[in-house]
C-alpha positions as CSV (number, residue, x, y, z in Angstrom):
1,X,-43.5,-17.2,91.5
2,X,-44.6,-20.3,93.6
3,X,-41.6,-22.3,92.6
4,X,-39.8,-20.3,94.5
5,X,-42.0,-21.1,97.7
6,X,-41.3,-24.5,96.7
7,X,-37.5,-24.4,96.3
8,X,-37.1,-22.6,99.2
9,X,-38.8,-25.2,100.8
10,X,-37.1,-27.9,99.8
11,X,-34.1,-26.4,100.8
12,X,-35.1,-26.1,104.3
13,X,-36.1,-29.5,104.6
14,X,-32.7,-30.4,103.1
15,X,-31.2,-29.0,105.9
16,X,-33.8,-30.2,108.4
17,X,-32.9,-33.9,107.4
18,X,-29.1,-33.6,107.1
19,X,-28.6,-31.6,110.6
20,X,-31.0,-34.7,112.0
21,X,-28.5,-37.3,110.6
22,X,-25.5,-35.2,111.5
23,X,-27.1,-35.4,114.9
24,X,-27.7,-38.9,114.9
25,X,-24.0,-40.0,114.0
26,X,-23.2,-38.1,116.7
27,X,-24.8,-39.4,119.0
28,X,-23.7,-42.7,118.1
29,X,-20.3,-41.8,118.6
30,X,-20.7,-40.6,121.8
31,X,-23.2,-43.3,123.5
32,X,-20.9,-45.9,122.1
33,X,-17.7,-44.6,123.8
34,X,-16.1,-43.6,120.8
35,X,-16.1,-40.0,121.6
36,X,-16.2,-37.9,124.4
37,X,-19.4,-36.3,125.1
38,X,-17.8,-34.6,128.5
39,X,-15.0,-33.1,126.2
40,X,-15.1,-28.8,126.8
41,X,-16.4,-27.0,123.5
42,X,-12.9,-25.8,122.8
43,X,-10.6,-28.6,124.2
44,X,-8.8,-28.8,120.4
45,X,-7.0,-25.8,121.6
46,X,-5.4,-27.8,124.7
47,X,-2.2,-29.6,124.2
48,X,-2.8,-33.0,126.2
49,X,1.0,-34.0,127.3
50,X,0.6,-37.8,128.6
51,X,3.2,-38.9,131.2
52,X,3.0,-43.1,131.3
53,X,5.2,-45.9,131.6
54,X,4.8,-46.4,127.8
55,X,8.0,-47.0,126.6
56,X,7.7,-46.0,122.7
57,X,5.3,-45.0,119.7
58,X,5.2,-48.8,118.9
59,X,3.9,-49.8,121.9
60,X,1.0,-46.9,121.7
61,X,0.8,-47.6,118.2
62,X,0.0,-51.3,118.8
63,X,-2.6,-50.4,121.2
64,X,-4.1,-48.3,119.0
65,X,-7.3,-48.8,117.8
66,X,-6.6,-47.9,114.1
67,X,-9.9,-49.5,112.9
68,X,-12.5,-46.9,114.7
69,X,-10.3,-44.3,113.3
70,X,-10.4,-46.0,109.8
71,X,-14.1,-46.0,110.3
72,X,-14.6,-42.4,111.2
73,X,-12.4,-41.2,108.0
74,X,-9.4,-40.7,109.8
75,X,-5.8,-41.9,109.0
76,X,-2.5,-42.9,110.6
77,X,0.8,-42.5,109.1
78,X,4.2,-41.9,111.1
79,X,6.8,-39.6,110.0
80,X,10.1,-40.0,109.2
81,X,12.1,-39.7,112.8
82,X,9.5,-42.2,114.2
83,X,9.2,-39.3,117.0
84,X,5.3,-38.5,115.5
85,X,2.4,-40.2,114.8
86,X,-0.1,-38.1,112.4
87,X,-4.0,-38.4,112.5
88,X,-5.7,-36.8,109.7
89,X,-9.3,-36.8,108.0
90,X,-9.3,-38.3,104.5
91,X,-11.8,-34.9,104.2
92,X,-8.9,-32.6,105.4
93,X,-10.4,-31.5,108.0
94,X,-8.1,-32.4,110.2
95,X,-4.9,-32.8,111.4
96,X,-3.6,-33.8,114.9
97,X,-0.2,-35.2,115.9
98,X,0.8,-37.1,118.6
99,X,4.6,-36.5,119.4
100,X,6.8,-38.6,121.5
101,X,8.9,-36.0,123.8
102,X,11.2,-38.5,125.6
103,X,12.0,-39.5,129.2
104,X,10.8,-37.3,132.3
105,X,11.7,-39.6,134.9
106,X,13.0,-43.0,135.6
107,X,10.8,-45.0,133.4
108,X,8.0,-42.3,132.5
109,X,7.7,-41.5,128.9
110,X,6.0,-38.1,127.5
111,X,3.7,-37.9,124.8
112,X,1.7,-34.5,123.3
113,X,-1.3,-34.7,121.6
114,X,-2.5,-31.7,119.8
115,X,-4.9,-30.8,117.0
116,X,-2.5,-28.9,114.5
117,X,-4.9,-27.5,111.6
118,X,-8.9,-27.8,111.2
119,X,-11.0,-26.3,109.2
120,X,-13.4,-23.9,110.0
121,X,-14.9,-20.5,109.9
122,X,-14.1,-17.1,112.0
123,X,-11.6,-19.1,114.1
124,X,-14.4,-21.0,114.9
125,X,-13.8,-25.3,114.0
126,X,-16.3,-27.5,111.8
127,X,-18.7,-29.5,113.7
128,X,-17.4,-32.7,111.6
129,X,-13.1,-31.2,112.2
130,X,-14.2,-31.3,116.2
131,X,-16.1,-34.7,116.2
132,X,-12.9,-36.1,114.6
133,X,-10.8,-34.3,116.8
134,X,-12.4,-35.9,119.5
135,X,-12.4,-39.5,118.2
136,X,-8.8,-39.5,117.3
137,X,-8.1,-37.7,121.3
138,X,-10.8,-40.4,122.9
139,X,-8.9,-43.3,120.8
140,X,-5.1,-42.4,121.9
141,X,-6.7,-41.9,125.8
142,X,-7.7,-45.4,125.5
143,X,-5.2,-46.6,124.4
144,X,-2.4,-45.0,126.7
145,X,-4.8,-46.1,129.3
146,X,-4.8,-49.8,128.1
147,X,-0.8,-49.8,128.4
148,X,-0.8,-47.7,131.8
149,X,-4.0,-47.5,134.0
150,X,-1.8,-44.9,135.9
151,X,-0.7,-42.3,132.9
152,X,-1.1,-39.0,133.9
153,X,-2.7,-35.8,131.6
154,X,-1.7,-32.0,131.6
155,X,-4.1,-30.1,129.5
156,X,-3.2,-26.4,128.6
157,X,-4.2,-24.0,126.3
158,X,-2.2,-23.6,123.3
159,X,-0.9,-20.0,122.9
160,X,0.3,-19.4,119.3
161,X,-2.8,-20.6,117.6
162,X,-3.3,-18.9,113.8
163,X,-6.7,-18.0,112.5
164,X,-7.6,-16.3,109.2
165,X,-10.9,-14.6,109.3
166,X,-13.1,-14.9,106.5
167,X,-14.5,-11.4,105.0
168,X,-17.9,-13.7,104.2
């Protein structure tokens, strides 16, 4: 009977030690700049619709910083039109876009970014789907803001957002 004293144990200190590390990496991301620790809880429910002088996906694609995604496990591949730019986790965790809308004015360019799937549980995201999430976001900020100190940034709320609830 005391092995089970012991294996319950052990599995608490698991747990103890990977929440510490998961901590740690965060924390890493966000005192180096790589995330954004000032992001809202649910901000990968907001469409972010840039309006900059940016004049294509090229351009912002250039700028991008594809390496810090690389390093957090997230990819970049562009679709077919050349109109979208995908971000995804090689865990599949994730998926955001980032979607080239056209001209609003003379000379200003539009650009969504939105988090399209994620995985989580009870509508509720992954701690390691919304630290991604927020890397990819915090990279294409920079980047826009690289090209055009001046771009502009309408959040709002996505409305048709699908969740499946677990019965667990």
């Amino acid at each position: 009977m005391w092995w089970v004293y012991v294996l319950i144990g052990l599995v608490i200190l698991i747990s103890i030690v990977v929440g510490v590390a998961i901590g740690k990496n965060n924390r890493r991301l966000f005192d180096t700049g790589l995330a954004n620790r000032a992001r809202s809880y649910d901000f990968y429910l907001q469409e972010n619709t840039f309006r900059t002088t940016v004049p294509n996906l090229d351009s912002l694609l250039t700028a991008l910083n594809v390496n810090v995604l690389a390093q957090q496990g997230i990819s970049v591949a562009r679709d077919a039109s050349g109109n979208q730019l995908y971000l995804q986790s090689t865990d599949g965790n994730m998926t955001a876009s980032l979607t080239a809308l056209g001209s609003v004015a003379d000379g200003i360019q539009a650009y969504r970014f939105a988090v399209d799937r994620w995985k989580g549980r009870n509508g509720v995201i992954y701690n390691s789907a919304r630290i991604g999430a927020n890397v990819a976001l915090t990279t294409v900020e920079k980047a826009i803001l690289t090209l055009d100190y001046n771009a502009v940034v309408e959040r709002t709320f996505m409305t048709d957002v699908k969740t499946r609830a677990s019965i667990i």
